[in-house]
C-alpha positions in Angstrom: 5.9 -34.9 -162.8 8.8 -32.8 -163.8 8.7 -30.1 -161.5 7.8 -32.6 -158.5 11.4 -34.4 -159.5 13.3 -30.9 -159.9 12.5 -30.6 -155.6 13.5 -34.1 -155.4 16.8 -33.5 -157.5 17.3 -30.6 -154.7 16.2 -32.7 -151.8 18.7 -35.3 -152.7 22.1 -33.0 -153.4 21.5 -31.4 -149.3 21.7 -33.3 -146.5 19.2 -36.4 -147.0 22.0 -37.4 -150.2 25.0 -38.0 -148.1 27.6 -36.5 -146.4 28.7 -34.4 -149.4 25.7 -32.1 -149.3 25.5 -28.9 -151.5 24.5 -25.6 -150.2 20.4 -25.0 -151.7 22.0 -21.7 -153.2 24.7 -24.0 -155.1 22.1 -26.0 -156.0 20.0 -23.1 -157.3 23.1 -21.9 -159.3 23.1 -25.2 -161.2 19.3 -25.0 -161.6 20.0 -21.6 -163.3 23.4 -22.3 -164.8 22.7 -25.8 -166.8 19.7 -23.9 -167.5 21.0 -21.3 -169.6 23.7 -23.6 -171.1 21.0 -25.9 -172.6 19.1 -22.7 -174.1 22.2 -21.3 -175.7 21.7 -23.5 -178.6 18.0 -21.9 -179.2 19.3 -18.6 -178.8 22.0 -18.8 -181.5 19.1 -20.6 -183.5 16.2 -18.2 -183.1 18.5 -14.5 -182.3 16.1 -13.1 -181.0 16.1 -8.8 -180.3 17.1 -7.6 -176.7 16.2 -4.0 -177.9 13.9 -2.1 -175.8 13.1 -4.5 -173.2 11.3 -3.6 -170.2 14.5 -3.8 -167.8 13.1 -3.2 -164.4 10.7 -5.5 -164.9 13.1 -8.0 -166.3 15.2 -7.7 -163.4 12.4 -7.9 -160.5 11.5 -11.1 -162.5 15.2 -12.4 -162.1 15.6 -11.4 -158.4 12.6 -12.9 -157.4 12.5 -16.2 -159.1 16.1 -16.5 -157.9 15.3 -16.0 -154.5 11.7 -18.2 -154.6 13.4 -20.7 -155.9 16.6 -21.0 -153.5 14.2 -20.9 -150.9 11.9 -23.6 -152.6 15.0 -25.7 -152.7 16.2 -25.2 -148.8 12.8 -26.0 -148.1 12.7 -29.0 -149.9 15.9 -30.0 -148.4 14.8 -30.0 -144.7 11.0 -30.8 -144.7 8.6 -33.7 -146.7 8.6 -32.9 -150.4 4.8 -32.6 -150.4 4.6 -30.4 -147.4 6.9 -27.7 -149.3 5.1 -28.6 -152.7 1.9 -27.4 -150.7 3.3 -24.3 -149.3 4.7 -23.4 -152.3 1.5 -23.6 -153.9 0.5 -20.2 -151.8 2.0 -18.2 -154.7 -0.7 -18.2 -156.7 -2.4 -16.3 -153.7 0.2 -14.3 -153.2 0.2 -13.2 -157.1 -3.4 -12.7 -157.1 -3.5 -9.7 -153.4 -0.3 -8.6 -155.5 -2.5 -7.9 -159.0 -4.8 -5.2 -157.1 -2.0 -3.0 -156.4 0.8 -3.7 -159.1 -1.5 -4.6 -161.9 -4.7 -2.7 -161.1 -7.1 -6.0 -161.1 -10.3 -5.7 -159.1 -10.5 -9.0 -156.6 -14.3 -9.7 -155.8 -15.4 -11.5 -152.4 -15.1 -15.5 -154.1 -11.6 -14.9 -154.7 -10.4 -13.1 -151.3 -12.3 -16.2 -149.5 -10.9 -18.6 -151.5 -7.3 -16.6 -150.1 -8.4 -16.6 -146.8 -9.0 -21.1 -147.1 -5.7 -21.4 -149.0 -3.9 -19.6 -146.1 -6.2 -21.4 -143.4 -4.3 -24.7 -145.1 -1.0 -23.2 -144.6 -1.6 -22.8 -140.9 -2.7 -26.0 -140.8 0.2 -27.8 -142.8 3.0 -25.6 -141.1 1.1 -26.4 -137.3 2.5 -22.9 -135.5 2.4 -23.5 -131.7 2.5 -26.8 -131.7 4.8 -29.4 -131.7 4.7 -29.7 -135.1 6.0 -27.2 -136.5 8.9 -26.8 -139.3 10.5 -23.8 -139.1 11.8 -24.3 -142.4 8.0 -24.0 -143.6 8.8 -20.2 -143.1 11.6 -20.6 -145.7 8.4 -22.4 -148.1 6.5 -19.4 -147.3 8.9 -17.0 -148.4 9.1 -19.0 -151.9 5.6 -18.8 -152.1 5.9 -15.2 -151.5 8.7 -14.6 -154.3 7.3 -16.5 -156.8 4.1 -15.2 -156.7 6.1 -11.7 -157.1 7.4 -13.6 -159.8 4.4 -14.2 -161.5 3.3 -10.9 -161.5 6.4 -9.7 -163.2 6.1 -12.3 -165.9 2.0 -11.0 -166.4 3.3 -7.5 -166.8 6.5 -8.6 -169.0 4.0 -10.6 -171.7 2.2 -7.8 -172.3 4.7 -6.8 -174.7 7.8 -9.3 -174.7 8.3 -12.8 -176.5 8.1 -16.0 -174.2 12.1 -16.8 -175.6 13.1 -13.4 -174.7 11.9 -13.7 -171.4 13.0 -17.3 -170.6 16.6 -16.2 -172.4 16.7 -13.0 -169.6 15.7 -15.1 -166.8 17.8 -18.1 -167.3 21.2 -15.8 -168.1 20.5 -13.6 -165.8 19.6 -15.6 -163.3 23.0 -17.8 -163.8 25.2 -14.6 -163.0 22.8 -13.7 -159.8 22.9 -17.6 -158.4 26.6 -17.6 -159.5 27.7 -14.8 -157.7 25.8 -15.3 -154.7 27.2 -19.1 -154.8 31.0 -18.1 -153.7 30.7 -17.6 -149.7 29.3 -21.2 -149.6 31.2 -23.0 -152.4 32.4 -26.7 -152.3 33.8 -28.8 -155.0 30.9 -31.3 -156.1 31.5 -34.9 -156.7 31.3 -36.1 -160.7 27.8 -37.8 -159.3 26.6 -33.8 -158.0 27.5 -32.4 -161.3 25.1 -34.6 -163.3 22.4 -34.6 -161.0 23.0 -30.6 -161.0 22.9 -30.7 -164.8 19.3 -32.6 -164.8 17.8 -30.2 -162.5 18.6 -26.9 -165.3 17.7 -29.4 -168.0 14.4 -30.4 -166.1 13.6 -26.9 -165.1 13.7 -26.0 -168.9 11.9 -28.8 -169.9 9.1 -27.5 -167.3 9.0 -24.0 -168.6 8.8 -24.7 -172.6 6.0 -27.8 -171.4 4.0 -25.1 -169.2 4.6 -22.7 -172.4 3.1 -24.9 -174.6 0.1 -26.2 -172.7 -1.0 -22.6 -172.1 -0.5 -22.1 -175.8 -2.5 -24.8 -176.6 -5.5 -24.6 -173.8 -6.7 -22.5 -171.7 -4.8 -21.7 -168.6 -7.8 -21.8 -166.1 -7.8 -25.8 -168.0 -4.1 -26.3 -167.5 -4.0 -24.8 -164.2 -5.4 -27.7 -162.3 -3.2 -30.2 -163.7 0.0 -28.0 -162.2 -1.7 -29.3 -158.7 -0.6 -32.8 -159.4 2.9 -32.5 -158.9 1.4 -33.2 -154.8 0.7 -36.3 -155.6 4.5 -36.8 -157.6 6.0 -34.9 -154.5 4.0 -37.3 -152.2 4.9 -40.5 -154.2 8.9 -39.5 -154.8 9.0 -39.1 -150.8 7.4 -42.2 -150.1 9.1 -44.5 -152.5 12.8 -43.0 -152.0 12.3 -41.5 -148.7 9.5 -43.7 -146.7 8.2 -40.4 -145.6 4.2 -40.5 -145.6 2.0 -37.5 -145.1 0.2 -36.6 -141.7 -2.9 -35.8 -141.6 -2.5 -32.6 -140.9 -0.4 -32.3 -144.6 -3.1 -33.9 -146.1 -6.1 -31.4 -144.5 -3.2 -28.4 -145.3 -2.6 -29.4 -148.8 -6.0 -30.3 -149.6 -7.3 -27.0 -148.3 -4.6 -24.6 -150.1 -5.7 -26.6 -153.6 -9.0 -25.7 -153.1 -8.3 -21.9 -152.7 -5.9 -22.1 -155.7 -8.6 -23.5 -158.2 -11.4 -21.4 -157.0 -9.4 -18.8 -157.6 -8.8 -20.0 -161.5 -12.6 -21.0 -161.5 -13.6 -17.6 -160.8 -11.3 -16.3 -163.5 -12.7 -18.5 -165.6 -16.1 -17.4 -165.0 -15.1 -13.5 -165.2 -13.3 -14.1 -168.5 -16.5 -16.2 -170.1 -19.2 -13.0 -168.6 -16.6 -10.6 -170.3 
């Protein structure tokens, strides 16, 4: 439900808010900023070590989930809410061709078809060639593409580094990145834009120590399928506030990239249970 509501907090502070609309990189700035202001208090709580943390790796982390999510949210600004929910959902397809080469998995023949239907959706939900398309779906793609890099990094990074030292790199250092990169396209928000701003860190924070937690307390190939819900949140937020209803073609798209995305956590399932 939460992250469904942090697109729609993005969706509604561009262009389909007013005539006042934010830049998605200011908006990505706030996501980061209020962020890291609301885990200040945990930090000064819990002090945790910075010594000898995997830099590179912290900083690929950073860059990438900056730039998935800045393009997640200028997606979300120009196209349905589902239909860049969906795309987004390629990431986990995108982390798992990325494992064989960064993190020396082996991918067996279930898991590259279950790729091959997930992208199959994508072509479907973006429509290329026809007159369908949304070029900004490109822009969904490309989060996909960063946050499954993302992903990838945060695999290699909990190897040997604490979840609050990871979320305290990625939130600070991700506020200086988004900040900087911010100035070229800056306008003053109104009072209303600063709060909504500050919801959308706050939620985003609430999603990460929630997702934490769940994984902590089940299994992730048992959590994983509930992530797939926030379609039917995107899909509902759109409609109610919006009166935007899916096409078919979203709902053949969507359904088919979901289908790839749990098979590919079934089959990890199954390898984990036979190992």
């Amino acid at each position: 439900m939460l992250v469904a509501a942090t697109t729609l907090i993005a969706k509604m502070l561009g262009p389909a808010g007013g005539a006042h609309p934010l830049h998605p990189l200011q908006v990505t700035a706030g996501r980061f900023g209020f962020a890291a202001l609301a885990l200040l208090p945990v930090l000064a709580w819990r002090r945790p070590s910075f010594a000898g943390a995997a830099w590179r790796e912290h900083g690929l982390r950073v860059i990438s989930g900056w730039a998935g999510v800045s393009c997640l949210f200028a997606a979300a600004a120009a196209m349905p809410l589902a239909d860049a929910t969906a795309i987004g959902f390629l990431s986990p397809i995108v982390t798992m061709v990325l494992s064989v080469p960064l993190l020396g998995e082996r991918v067996g023949p279930w898991r590259w078809t279950a790729a091959a239907v997930a992208f199959a959706g994508a072509v479907v939900l973006t429509g290329p060639g026809t007159a369908a398309f949304q070029p900004m779906a490109l822009v969904a793609l490309g989060a996909a593409l960063f946050l499954g890099l993302e992903a990838i990094m945060i695999k290699r990074l909990s190897r040997g580094e604490s979840m609050l030292r990871i979320m305290a790199i990625s939130n600070i250092a991700g506020a200086a990145i988004a900040l900087a990169a911010t100035i070229p396209v800056w306008i003053r928000p109104l009072p209303e834009q600063w709060l909504m701003l500050a919801l959308l860190g706050i939620t985003m924070l609430a999603v990460q120590m929630l997702f934490i937690q769940a994984v902590r307390l089940g299994d992730a190939s048992f959590v994983m399928p509930f992530v797939y819900t926030t379609l039917l949140f995107a899909g509902l937020y759109d409609f109610v506030i919006f009166g935007v209803l899916p096409t078919t073609a979203a709902w053949i798209g969507a359904a088919l990239i979901v289908v790839g995305a749990i098979t590919i956590g079934w089959r990890e399932r199954v390898q984990r249970r036979g190992s």
